[in-house]
ROSE-4610 file (N, C-alpha, C; in Angstrom, 1 decimal, always signed):
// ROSE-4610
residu = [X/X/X/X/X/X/X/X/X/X/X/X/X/X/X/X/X/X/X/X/X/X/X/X/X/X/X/X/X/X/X/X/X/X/X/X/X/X/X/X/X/X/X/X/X/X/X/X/X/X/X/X/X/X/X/X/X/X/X/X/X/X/X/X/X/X/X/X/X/X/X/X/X/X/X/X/X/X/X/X/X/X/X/X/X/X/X/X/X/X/X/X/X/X/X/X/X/X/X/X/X/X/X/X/X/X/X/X/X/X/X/X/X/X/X/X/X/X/X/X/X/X/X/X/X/X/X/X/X/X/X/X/X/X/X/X/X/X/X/X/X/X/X/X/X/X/X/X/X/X/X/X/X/X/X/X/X/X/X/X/X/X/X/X/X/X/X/X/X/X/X/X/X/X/X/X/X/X/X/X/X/X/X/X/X/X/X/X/X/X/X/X/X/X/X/X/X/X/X/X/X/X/X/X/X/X/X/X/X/X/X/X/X/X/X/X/X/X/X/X/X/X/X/X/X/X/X/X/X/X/X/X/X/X/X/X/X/X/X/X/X/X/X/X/X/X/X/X/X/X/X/X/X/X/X/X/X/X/X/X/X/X/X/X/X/X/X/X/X/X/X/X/X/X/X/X/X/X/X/X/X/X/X/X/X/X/X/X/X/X/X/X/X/X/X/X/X/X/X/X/X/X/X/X/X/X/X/X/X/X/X/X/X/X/X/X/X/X/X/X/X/X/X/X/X/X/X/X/X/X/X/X/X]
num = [1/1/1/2/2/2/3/3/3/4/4/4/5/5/5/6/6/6/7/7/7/8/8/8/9/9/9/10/10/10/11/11/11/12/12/12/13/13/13/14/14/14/15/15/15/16/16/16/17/17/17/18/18/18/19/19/19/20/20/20/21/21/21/22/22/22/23/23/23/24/24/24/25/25/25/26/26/26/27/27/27/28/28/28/29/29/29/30/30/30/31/31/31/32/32/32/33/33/33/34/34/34/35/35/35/36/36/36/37/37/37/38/38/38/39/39/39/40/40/40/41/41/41/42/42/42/43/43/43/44/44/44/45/45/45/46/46/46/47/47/47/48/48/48/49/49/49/50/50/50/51/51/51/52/52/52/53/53/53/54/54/54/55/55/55/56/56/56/57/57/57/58/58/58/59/59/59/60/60/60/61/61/61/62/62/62/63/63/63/64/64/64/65/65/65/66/66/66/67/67/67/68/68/68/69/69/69/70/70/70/71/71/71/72/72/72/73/73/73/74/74/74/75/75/75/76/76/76/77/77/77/78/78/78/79/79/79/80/80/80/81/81/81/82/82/82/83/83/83/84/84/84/85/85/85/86/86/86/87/87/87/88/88/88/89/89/89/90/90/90/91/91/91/92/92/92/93/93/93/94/94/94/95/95/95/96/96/96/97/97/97/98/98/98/99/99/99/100/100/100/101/101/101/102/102/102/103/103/103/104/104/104/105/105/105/106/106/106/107/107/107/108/108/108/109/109/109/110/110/110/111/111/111]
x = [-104.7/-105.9/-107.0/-108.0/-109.3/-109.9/-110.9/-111.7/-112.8/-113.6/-115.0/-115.7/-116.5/-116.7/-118.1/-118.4/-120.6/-120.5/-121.8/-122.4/-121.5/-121.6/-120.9/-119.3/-119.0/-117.6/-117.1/-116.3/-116.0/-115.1/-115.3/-114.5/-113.2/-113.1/-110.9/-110.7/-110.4/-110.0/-108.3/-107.7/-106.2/-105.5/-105.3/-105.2/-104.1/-103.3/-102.3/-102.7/-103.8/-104.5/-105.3/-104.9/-105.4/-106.9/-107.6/-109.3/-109.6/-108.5/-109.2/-111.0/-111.5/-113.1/-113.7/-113.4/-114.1/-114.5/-116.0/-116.3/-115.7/-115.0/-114.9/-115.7/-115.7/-116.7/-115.8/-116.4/-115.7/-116.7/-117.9/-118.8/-119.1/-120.1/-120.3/-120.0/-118.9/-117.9/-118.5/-119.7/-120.6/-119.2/-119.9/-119.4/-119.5/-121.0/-121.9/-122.3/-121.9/-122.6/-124.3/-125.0/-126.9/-126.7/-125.6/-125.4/-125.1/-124.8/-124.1/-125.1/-126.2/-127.5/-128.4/-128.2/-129.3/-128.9/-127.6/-127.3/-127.6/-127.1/-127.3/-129.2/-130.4/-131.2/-131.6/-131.1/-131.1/-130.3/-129.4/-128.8/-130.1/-130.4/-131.4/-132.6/-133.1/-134.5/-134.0/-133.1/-132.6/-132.8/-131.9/-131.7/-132.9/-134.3/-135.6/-136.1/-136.0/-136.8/-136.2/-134.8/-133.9/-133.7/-133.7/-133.5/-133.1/-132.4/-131.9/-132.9/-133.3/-134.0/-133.3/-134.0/-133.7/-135.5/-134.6/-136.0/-136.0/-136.9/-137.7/-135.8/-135.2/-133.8/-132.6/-133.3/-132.2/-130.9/-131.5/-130.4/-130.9/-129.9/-130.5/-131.1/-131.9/-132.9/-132.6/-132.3/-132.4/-132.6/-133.3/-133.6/-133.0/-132.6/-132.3/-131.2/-130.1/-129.1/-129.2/-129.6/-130.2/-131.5/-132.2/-132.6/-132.3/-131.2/-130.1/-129.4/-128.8/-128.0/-129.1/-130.1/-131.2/-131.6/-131.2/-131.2/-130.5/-129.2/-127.7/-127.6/-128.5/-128.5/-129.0/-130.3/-131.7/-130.5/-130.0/-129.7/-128.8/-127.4/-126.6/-127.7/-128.5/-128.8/-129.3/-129.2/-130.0/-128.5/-129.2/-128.2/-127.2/-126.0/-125.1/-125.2/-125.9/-125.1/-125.1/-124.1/-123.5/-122.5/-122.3/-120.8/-121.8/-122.9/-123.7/-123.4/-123.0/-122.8/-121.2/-120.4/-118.9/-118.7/-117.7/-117.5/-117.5/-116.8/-116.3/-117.8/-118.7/-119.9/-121.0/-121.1/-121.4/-120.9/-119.5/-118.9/-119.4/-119.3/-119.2/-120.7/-121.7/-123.1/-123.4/-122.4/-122.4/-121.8/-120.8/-120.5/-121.4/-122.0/-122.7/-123.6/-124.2/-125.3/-125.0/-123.3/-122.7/-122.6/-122.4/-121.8/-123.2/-124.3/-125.7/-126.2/-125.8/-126.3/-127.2/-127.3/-128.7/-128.0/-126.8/-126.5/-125.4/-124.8/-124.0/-122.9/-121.6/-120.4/-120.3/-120.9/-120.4/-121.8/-122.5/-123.8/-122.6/-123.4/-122.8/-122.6/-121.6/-121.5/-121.9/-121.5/-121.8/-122.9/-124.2/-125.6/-125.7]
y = [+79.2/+79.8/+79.1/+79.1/+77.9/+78.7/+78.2/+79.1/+78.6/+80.0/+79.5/+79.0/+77.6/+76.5/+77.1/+76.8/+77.2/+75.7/+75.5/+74.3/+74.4/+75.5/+75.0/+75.3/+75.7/+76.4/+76.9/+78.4/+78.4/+80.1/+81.1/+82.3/+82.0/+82.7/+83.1/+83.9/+83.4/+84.1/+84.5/+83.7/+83.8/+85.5/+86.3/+87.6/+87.6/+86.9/+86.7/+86.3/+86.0/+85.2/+86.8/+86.3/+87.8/+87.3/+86.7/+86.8/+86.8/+87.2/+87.0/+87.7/+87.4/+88.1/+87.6/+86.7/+86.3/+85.2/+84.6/+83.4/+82.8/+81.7/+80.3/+79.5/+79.3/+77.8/+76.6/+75.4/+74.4/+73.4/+73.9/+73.0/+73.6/+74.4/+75.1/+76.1/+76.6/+77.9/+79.2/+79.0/+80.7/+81.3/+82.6/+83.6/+83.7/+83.7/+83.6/+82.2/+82.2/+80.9/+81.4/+81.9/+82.3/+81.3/+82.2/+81.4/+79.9/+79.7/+77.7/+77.6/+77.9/+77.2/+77.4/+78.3/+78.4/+77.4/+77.3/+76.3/+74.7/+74.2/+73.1/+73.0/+74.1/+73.7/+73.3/+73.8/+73.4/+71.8/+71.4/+70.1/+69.1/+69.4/+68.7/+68.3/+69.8/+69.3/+68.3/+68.5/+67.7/+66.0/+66.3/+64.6/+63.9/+64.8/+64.2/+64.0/+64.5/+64.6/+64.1/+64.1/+63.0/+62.2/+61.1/+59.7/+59.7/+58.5/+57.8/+57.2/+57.6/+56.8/+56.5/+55.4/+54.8/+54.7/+55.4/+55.3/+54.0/+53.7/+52.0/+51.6/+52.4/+51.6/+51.6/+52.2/+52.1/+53.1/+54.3/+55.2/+56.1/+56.5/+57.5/+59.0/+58.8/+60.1/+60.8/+61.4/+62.6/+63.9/+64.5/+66.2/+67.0/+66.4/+67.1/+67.8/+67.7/+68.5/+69.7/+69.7/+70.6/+71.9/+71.1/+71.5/+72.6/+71.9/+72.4/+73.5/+73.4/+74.7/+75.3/+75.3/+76.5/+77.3/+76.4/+77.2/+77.7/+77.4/+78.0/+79.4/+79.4/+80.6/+81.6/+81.1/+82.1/+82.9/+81.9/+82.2/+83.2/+83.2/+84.3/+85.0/+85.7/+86.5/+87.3/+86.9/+87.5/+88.5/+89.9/+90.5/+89.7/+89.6/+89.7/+87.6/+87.4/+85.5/+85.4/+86.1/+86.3/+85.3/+84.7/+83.4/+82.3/+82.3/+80.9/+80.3/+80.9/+80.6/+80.5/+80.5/+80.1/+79.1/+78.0/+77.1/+76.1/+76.6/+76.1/+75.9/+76.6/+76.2/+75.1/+75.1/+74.4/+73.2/+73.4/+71.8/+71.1/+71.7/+71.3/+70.8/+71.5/+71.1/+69.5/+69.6/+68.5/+67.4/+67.3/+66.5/+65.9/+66.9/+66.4/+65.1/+65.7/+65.1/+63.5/+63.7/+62.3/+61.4/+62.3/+61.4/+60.5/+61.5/+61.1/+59.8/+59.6/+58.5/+58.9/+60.5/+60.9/+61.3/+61.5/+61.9/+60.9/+60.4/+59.7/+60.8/+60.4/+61.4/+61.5/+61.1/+61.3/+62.2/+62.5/+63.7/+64.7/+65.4/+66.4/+67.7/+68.3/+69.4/+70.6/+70.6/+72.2/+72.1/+72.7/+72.5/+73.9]
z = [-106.5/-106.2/-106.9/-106.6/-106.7/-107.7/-108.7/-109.9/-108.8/-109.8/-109.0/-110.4/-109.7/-110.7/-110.6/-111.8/-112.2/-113.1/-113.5/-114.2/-115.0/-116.3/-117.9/-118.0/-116.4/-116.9/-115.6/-115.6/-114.7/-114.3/-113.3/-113.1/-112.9/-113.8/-113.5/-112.5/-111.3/-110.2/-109.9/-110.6/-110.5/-111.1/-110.0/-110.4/-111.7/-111.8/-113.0/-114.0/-114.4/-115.7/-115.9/-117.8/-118.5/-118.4/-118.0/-118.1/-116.5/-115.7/-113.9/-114.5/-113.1/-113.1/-114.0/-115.3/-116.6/-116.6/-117.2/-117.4/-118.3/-118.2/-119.1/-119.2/-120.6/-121.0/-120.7/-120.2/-120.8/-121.3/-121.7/-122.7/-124.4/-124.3/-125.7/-125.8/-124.9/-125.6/-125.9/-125.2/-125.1/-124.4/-124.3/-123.3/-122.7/-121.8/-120.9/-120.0/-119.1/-118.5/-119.1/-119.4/-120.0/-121.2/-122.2/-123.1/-123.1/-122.5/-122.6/-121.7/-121.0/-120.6/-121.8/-122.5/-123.7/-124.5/-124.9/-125.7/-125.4/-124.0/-123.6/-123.6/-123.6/-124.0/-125.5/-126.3/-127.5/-127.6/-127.4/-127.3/-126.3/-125.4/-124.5/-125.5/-125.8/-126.8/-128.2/-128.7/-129.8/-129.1/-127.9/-127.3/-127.4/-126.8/-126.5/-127.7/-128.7/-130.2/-131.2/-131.0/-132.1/-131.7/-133.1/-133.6/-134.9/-135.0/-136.5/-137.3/-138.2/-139.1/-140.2/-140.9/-142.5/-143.2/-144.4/-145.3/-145.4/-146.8/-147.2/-147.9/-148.4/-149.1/-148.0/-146.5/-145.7/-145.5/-146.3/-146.3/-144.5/-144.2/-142.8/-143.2/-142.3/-142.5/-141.2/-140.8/-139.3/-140.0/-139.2/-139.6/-138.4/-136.9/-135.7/-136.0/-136.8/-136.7/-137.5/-138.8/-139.4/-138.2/-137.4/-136.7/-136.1/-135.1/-134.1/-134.6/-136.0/-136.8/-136.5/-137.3/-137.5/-136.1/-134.6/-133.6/-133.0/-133.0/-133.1/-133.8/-135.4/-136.1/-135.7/-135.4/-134.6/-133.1/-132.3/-131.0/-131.4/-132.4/-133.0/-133.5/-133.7/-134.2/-133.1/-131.8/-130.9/-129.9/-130.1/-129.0/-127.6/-127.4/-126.5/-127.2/-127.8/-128.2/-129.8/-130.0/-131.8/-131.7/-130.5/-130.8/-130.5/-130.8/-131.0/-132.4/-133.6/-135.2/-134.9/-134.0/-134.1/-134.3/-134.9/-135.0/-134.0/-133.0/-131.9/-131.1/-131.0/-130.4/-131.1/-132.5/-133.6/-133.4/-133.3/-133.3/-131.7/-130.9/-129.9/-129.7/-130.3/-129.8/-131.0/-131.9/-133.3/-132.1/-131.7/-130.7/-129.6/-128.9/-128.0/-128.5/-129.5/-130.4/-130.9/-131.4/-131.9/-130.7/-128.9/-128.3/-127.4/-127.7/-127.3/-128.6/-128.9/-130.5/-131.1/-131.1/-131.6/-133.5/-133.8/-135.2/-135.0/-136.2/-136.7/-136.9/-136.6/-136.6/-138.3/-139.1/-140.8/-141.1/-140.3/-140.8/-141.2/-142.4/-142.8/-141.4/-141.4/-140.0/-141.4/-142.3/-143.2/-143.8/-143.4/-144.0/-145.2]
């Protein structure tokens, strides 16, 4: 039996699967396909506004990921997207980020 596919993910239609009727993530692991469009805007605005820098001794300077946590936190804090501060969504938006060349995969993930 076919899922019904949406952008971030996808309904469990297989009447035998304990989530039939329920959305799956298969990007930033919201609950909500709302959620994983909120989130993918947060990743988006990061992409357009982050860059790598190096100070005058060449060490890297980025502030985007620190950024991004702080809107990951804000978004958990908001009724029905409390799994925006999960790991699994955290990491996943940390990835995005590494795979965009916008953060270097050795940025600290625990701010």
């Amino acid at each position: 039996m076919p899922k019904e596919t949406k952008q971030y993910g996808y309904i469990e239609t297989n009447p035998k699967m304990p989530l039939c009727g329920e959305y799956c993530s298969i990007t930033y692991s919201m609950f909500t396909e709302f959620g994983d469009t909120l989130v993918d805007g947060i990743v988006n605005v990061a992409k357009q506004n982050g860059k790598i820098t190096r100070d005058r001794y060449g060490r890297r300077e980025t502030t985007i990921w620190p950024w991004a946590y702080d809107q990951l936190e804000m978004l958990g804090k908001t009724k029905g997207f409390e799994e925006a501060t999960d790991t699994m969504v955290r990491e996943a938006v940390y990835d995005a980020l590494v795979q965009a060349n916008i953060i270097e995969d050795d940025e600290p993930f625990y701010i």
